[in-house]
C-alpha positions in Angstrom: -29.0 194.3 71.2 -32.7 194.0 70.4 -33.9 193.2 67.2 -36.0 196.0 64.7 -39.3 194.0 64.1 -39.6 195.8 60.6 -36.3 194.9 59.9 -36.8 191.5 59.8 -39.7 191.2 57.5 -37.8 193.7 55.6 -34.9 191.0 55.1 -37.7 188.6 55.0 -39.6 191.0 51.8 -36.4 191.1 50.0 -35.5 187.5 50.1 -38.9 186.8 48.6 -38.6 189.1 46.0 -35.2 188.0 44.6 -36.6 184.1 44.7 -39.8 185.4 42.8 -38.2 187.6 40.1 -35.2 185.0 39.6 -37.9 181.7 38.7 -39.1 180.5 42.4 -42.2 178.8 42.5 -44.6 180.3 45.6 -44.4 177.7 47.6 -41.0 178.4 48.1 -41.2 182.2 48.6 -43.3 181.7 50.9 -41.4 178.7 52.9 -38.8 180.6 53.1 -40.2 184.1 54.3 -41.9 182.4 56.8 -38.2 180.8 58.1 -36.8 184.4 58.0 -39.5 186.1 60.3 -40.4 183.4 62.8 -36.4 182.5 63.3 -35.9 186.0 64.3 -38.9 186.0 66.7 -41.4 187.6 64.6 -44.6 186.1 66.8 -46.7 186.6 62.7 -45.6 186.8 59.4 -48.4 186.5 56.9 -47.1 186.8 53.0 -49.5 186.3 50.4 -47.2 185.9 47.3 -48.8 186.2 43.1 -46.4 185.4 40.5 -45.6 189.2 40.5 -46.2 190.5 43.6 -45.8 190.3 47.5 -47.7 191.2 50.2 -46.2 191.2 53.3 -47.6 191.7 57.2 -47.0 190.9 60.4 -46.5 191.8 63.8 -43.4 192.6 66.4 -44.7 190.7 69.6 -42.0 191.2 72.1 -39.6 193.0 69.5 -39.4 196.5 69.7 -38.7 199.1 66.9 -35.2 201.1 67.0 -37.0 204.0 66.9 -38.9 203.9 70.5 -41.8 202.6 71.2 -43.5 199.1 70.5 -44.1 198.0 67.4 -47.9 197.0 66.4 -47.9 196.0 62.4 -46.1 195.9 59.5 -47.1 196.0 56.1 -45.8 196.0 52.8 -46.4 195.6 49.2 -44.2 195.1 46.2 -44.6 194.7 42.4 -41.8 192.3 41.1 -42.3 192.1 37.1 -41.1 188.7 35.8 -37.5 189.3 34.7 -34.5 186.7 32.8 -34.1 183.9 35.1 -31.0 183.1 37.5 -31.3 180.1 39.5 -28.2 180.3 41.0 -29.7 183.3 43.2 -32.7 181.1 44.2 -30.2 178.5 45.4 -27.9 181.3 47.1 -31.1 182.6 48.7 -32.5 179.0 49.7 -28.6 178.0 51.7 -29.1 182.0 53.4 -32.5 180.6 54.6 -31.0 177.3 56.3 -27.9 179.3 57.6 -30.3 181.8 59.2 -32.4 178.9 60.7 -29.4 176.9 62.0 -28.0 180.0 63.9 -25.0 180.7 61.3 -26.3 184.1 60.1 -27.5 187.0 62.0 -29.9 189.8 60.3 -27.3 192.1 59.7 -25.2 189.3 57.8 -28.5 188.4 56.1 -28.8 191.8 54.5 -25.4 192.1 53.5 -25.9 188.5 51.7 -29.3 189.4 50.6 -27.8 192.5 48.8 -24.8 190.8 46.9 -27.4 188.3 45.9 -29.3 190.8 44.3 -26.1 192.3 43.1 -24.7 189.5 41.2 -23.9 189.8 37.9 -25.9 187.0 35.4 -23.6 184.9 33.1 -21.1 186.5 30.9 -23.2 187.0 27.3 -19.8 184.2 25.7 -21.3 181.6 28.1 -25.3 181.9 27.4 -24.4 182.3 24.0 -22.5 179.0 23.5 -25.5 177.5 25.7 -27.9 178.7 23.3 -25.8 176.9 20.5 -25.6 173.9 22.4 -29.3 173.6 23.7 -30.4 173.9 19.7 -27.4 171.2 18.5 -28.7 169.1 21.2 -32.2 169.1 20.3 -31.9 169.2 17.0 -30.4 165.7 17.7 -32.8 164.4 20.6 -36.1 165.7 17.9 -33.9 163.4 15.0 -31.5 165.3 13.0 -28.6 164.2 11.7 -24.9 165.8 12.2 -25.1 169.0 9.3 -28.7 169.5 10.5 -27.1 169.8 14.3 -24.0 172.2 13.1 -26.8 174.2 10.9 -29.0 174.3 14.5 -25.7 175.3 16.4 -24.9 178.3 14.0 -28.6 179.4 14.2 -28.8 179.1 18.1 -25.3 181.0 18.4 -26.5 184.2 16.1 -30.2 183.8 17.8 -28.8 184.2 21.5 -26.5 187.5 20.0 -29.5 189.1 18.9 -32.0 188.1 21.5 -29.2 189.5 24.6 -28.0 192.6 22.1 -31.6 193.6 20.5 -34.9 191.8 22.0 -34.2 191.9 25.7 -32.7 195.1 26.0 -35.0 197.2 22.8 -38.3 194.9 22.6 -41.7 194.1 24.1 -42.0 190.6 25.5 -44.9 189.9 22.9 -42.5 191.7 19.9 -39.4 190.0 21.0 -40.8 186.4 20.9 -42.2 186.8 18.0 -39.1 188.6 16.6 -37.1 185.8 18.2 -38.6 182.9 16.8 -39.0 184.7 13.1 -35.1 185.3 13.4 -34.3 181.7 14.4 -36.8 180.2 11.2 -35.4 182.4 8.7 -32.0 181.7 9.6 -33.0 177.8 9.5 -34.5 178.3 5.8 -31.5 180.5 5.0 -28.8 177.5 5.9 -31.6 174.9 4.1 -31.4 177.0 1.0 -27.7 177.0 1.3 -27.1 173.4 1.5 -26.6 173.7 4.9 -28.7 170.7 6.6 -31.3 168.0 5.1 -33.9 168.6 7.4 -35.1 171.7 7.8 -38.3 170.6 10.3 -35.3 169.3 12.8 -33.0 172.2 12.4 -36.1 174.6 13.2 -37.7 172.9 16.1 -33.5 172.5 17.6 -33.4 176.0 17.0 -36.4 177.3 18.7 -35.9 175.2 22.0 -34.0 178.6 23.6 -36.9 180.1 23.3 -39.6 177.6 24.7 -41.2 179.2 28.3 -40.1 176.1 30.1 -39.8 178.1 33.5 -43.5 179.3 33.8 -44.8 176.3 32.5 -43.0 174.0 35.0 -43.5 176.7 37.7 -47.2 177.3 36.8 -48.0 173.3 37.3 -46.1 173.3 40.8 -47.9 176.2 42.1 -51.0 174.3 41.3 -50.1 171.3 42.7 -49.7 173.4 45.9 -53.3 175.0 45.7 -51.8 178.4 44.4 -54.2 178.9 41.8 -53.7 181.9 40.8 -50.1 181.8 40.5 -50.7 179.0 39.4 -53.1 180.0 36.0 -51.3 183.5 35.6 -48.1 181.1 34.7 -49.6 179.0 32.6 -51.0 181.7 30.6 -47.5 182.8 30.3 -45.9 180.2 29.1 -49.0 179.6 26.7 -48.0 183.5 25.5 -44.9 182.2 25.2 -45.6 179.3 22.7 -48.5 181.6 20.7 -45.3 184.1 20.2 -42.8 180.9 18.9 -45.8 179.9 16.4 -46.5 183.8 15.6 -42.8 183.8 14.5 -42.6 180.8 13.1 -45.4 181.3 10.7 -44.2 184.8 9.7 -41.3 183.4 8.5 -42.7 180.5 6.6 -45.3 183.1 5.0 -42.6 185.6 4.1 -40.3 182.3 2.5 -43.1 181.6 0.5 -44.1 185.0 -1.1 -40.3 185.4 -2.0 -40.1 182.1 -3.1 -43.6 181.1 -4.8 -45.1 178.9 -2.3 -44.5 177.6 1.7 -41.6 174.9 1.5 -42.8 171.5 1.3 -41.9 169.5 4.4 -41.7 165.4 4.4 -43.5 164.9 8.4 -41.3 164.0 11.2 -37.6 162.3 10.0 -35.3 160.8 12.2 -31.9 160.5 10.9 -30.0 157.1 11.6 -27.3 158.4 12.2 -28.0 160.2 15.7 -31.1 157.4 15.8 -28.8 155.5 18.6 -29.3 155.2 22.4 -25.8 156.2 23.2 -26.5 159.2 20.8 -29.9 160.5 22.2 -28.4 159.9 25.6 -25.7 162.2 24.7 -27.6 164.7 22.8 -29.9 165.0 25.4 -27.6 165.7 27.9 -25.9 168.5 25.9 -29.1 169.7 25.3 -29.9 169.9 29.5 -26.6 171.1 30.4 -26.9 174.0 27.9 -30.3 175.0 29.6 -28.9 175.0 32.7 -26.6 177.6 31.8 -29.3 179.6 30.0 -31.6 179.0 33.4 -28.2 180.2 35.3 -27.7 177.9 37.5 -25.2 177.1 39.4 -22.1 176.2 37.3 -21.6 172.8 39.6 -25.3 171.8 38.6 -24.5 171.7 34.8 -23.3 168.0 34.9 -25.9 166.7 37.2 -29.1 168.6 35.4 -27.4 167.0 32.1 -27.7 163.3 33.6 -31.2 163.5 34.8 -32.5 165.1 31.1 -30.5 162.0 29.7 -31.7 159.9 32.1 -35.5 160.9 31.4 -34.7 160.7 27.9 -33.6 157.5 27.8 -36.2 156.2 30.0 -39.2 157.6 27.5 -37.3 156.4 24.5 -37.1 152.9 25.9 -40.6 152.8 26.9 -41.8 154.0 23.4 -39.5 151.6 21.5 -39.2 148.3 23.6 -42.3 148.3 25.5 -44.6 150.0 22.5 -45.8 152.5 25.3 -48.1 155.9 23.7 -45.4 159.1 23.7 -48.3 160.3 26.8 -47.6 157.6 29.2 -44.0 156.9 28.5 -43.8 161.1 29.1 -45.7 160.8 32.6 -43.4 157.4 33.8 -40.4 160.1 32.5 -41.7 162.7 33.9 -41.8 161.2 37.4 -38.1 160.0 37.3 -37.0 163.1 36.3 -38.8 165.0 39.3 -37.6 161.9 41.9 -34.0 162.2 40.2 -34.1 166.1 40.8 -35.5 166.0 44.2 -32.8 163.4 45.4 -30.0 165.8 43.4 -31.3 168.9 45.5 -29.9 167.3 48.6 -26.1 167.4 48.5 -26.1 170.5 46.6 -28.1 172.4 48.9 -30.2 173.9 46.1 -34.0 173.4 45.3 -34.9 170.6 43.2 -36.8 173.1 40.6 -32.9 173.6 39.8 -32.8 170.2 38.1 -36.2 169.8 37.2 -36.3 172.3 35.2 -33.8 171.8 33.0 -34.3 167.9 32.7 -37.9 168.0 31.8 -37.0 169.9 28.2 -36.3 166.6 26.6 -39.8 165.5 27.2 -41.4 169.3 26.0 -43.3 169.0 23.0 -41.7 171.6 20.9 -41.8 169.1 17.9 -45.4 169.1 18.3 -45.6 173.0 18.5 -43.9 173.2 14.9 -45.8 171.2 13.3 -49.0 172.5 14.3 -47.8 175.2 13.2 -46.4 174.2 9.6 -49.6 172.0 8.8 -51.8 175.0 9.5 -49.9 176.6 7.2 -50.1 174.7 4.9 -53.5 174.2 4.8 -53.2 170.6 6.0 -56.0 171.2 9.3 -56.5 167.6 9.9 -53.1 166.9 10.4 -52.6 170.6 12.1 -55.3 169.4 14.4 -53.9 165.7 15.3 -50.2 167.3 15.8 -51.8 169.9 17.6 -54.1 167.5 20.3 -50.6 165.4 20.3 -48.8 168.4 21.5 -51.3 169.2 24.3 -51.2 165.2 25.5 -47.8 165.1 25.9 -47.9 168.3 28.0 -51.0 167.4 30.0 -48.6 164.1 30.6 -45.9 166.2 31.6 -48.0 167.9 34.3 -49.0 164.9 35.7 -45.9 163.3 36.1 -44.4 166.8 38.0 -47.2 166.1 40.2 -46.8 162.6 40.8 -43.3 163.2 41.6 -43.4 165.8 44.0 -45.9 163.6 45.7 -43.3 161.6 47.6 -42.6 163.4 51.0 -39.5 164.7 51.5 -37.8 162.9 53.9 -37.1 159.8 51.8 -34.9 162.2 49.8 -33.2 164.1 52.9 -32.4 161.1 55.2 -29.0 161.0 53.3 -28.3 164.6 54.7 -29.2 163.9 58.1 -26.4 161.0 58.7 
């Protein structure tokens, strides 16, 4: 039976569209379009892929339409508005791509796959809420606080995730939901602090804001400029800078409306680390709660939790080591921890069949400078602008660190990570 040309870069369209909406960086998309349409004979499949769209052409060669009559061109276009993300249906959609390239899937199996893909439901709201609670104990613990600042982060991250999967993502604006999201998670924080809950309040805050950092367009916006995509590239960044303008938005609203009910913005003491989750055994473990609870908020793959946990730990570890043994600046011990974290999730991606960006990015959030965000935020505040200015410049180090050690990492060709697969 011959094969519909416009079929195929139908499948091929659809399978872009779920990577794209679901956290794919283009490179991908497009990589595996382009396996779709040329496996099933398609002599040219041109796909231009933006962080929310695709265009897609091409033309039938020797394939012939169902219809009658031979077809000449193709064409399509499709908005795809940048939705929760789901990683397990960017790996379901990357092991379709090599089964349809190894001969184990024909096009009609390809859209029935294509549509339960699409169809599958996210994680139940019990599971993304417990990783919510987790991810802010975790941090709490990696950014220094000690064990009634990390149950005070856990209770805060647990009613956040209820309100921000019953209220904000259902009800709100992107821009009025992160802003609404991060004001929710501070007040809580101050609430607790007031209570007795917690001796840190700077730790319990920046553990309980963590859900809420753009991790996803940031890591995605420095891969697609690594691969030349600039536009995707800068149209993610800005983003994920949105992203962090609406954590300090909220952040500051709560602080403000603290103090007018209160007579004055709480006085903070700077960054405190609390001995008692100071430890290497400790950070490594907090960090790798903290990983494994992104992973589940990311939804990946529930076999990936353990291994995305290790590589955050793993990164973790490696910067803390650097910064404390070998007296290395928090910017270079990021980028040498950066780079082991992207080798460590490239060399992961193998046996599980999944793409690295899996891994990556939930074990880069360790190394994210949300501690840096909050206190730019508090000193500016409080009127402290020197120090606002120095946490601030700190802030965008580490993160300039972070994207050159992605870089550096995915540097590397890929066969020194695959020849395990091909024994």
């Amino acid at each position: 039976m011959e094969t519909d040309f416009t079929e195929v870069l139908d499948v091929a369209s659809e399978a872009g569209h779920i990577l794209l909406e679901n956290g794919a960086e283009i490179s991908r998309v497009e990589d595996i379009m382009s396996r779709i349409a040329s496996h099933f004979g398609v002599d040219s499949g041109n796909f231009f892929v933006l962080s929310n769209g695709i265009f897609t052409t091409g033309s039938g060669g020797k394939l012939k339409k169902k219809t009658g009559g031979q077809a000449s061109s193709y064409a399509n276009v499709e908005f795809i508005p940048i939705r929760s993300i789901q990683l397990s249906k960017v790996s379901a959609v990357n092991r379709l791509s090599y089964d349809i390239a190894a001969n184990r899937c024909s096009l009609a199996e390809a859209k029935r796959r294509l549509d339960s893909i699409r169809e599958a439901p996210a994680k139940p709201y019990w599971e993304q809420t417990l990783g919510s609670a987790l991810g802010a104990a975790g941090f709490c613990a990696v950014f220094g606080g000690g064990f009634m600042d990390c149950l005070a982060a856990f209770l805060v991250g647990l009613l956040l995730y209820i309100f921000v999967l019953g209220v904000s993502s259902r009800y709100l604006s992107k821009i009025v939901g992160g802003i609404s999201n991060a004001l929710l998670a501070t007040a809580l924080c101050i609430v607790f602090y007031r209570l007795g809950l917690g001796s840190s309040l700077s730790n319990v805050i920046i553990g309980a804001i963590m859900p809420l950092i753009p991790g996803v367009p940031f890591v995605n916006g420095v891969r697609d400029l690594a691969d030349s995509d600039y536009i995707a590239g800068i149209t993610r960044l800005t983003d994920a800078m949105l992203g962090f303008f609406c954590i300090a938005l909220g952040v500051s609203v709560a602080f403000l409306l603290d103090g007018w009910a209160f007579g004055g913005v709480i006085e903070l003491q700077g960054v405190l680390a609390s001995p008692q989750t100071a430890g290497l055994g400790w950070q490594a473990l907090a960090a790798f709660v903290g990983t494994a609870a992104f992973a589940v908020l990311f939804g990946a793959d529930r076999n990936c939790y353990v291994s995305a946990g290790i590589i955050g730990a793993i990164g973790w570890v490696c910067y803390l080591l650097l910064v404390r043994c070998a007296a290395a600046s928090a910017p270079v011990a990021t980028i040498a921890a950066a780079v082991l974290v992207c080798l460590l999730s490239r060399y992961a991606a193998v046996p599980f069949k999944c793409p690295s960006t899996v891994f990556l990015l939930c074990g880069i959030f360790p190394l994210v400078p949300g501690a840096g965000i909050f206190w730019f935020t508090y000193y500016l505040l409080s009127g402290t602008f020197q120090m606002s200015l120095s946490a601030g410049f700190m802030a965008a180090k580490v993160a300039i660190a972070i994207v050159l050690g992605i870089i550096l990492g995915m540097e590397l060709p890929q066969r020194l990570f695959s020849r395990r697969k091909r024994r």
